[in-house]
N, C-alpha and C positions, 0 to 999 in steps of 0.2 A: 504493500500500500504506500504509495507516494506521501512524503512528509513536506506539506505545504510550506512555503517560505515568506515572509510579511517581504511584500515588495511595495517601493514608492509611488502611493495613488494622487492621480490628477483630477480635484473634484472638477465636473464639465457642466454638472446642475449647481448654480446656483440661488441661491435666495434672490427673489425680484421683486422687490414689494412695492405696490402702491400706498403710496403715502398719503394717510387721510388724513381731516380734522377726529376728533374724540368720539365728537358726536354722530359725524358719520361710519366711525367705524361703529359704533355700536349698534347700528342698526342692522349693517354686514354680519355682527359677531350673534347679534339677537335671532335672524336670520338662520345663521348655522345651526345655533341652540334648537331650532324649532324640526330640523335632518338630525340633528345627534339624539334628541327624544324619541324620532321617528325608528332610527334604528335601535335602541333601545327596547324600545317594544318590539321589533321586529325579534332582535336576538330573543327578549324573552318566552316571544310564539315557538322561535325555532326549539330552543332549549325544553318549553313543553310537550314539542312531538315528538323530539328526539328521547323524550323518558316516558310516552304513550307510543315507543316501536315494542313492538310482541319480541319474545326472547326467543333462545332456542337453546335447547340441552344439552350440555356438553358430555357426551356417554363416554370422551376418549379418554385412557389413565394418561395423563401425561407425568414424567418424575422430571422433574432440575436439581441441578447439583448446587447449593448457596451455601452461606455461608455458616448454615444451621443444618449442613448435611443434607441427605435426601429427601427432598419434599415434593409431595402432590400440588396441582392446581387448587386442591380444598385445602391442604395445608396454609397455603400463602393469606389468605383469608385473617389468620390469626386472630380468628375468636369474630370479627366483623364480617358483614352480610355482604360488601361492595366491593370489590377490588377493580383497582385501574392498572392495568400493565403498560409501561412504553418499550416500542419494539425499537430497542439498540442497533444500530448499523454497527457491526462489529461478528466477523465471520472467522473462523478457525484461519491462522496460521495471520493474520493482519499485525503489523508493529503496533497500531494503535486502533481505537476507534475514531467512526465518519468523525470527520471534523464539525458538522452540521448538527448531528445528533448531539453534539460537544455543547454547541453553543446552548440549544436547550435543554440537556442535563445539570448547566450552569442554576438555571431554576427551578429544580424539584428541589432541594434540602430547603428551601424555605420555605415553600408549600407544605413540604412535610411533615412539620411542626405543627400546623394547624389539621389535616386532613383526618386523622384518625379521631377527633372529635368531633368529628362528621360522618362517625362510622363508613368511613373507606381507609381500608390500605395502599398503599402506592410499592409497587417494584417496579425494576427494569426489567429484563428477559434480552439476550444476545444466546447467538449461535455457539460463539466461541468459547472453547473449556474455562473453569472458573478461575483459572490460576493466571491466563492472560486477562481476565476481565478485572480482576481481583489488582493485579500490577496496576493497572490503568486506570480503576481508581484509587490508590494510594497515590498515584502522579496528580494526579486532577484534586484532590483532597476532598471527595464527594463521600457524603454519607450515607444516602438512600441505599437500599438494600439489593442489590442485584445479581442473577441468578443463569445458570448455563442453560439452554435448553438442547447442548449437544449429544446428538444419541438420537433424538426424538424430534416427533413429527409437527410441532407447536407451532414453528416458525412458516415450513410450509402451510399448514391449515389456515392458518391466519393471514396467508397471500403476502410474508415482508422478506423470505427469502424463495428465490426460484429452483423448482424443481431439476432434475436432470432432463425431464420432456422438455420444462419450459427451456431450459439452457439448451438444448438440441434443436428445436423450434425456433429460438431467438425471440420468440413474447414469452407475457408473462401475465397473469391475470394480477392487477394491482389499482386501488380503490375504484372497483365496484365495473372495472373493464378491460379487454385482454389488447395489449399494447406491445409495441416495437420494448425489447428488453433491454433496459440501459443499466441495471447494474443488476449484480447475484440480489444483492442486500437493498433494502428499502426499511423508509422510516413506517411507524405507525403505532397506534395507541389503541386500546382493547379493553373493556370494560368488562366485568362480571361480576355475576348474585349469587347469594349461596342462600338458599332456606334454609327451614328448620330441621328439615329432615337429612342438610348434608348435600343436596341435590347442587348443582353450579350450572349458572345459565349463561349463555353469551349474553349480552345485550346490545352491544356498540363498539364499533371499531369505526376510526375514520384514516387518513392516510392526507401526506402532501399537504397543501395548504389545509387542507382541514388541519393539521398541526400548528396553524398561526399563533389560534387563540392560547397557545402553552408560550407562548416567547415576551414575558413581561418588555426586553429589552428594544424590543420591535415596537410593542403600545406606547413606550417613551419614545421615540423616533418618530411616530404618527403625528408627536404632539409639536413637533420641531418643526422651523420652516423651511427647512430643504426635507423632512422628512426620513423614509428610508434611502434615500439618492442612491438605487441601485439601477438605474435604467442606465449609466454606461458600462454596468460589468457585464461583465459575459455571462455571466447567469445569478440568479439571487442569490445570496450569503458566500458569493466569488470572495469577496471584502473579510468574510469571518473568521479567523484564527482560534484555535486553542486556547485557553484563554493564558497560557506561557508561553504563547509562541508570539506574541504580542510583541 
């Protein structure tokens, strides 16, 4: 895996502002207020359907290797009914993990603190045996709990790593459609419920930009007036380093 180099960038967007009086900006700013409430309620229609989608039951045993030895999918649960998985870029034999997946793992250990008060669990889940994964975060200094699923079929099921048909084929079925295959490994995020009786259901997975809404450092960027100024890289989070490699 290629170990990204911080090279010197030529910002090409800049800030252009029209210069008002006060009074007229506030009219502008009153304006936006009235799209930002709009979307608001928008997100919080979506966020209701998306927790009115019907489940489906997870009949497979999957085992991970963590840092608590061998554990089941019901196992991770620990003792709560929610669990949310993010699916690691990070595949057997890699020096590090995706650089991308880096920058939003920079944000779970603070979510983390609050989240099981909400009755959910949070792990990560990578391909790769625990002892590379395990190295990678002592490097990174991450605390969240993160766990191998090498061996087993979790990673394929869940569409974030490709099969040997799919690598033979050259697509790949990834968020919610089968496409030209651009990498073995892909991001993505997994939800699950466990009832009373021990049962575990899927409920939610999304992929790609559906991973926005986890990147606090992006919604700071939103608020700035060049923004994310990524429209002259060569593709989004080109600009994102490790956050040592800075």
């Amino acid at each position: 895996m290629k170990i990204e180099t911080l090279e010197p960038e030529t910002n090409k967007s800049e800030a252009n502002p029209r210069v008002v009086p006060e009074a007229e900006w506030l009219v502008a700013r009153k304006d936006l207020l009235t799209r930002e409430k709009e979307l608001t309620r928008l997100r919080d229609e979506v966020s209701r359907h998306r927790r009115e989608l019907p489940w489906v039951k997870v009949d497979k045993d999957y085992i991970f290797d963590g840092p608590d030895g061998k554990e089941t999918l019901a196992d991770l649960f620990e003792g709560r009914s929610q669990l949310i998985v993010y699916h690691f870029m990070f595949a057997p034999g890699w020096e590090e993990g995706c650089k991308s997946c880096s920058y939003l793992a920079d944000h779970f250990d603070g979510a983390n603190w609050h989240l099981p008060h909400r009755d959910v669990t949070f792990v990560v889940i990578s391909r790769a045996p625990l002892t590379e994964l395990e190295a990678y975060k002592k490097r990174m200094g991450w605390r969240f709990k993160w766990l191998s699923s090498y061996g087993n079929d979790f990673n394929f099921d869940y569409h974030v790593s490709a099969t040997q048909e799919e690598k033979a084929k050259g697509k790949m079925f990834y968020n919610y459609r089968t496409d030209d295959l651009i990498g073995d490994e892909m991001p993505g995020l997994s939800v699950f419920y466990k009832d009373e009786n021990g049962d575990v259901f899927h409920t939610y997975s999304t992929y790609g930009r559906g991973l926005d809404i986890l990147v606090g450092a992006y919604n700071f960027l939103d608020l700035a007036p060049k923004g994310r100024d990524e429209d002259h890289l060569d593709f989004t989070m080109d600009w994102v380093r490790r956050h040592d490699q800075y």
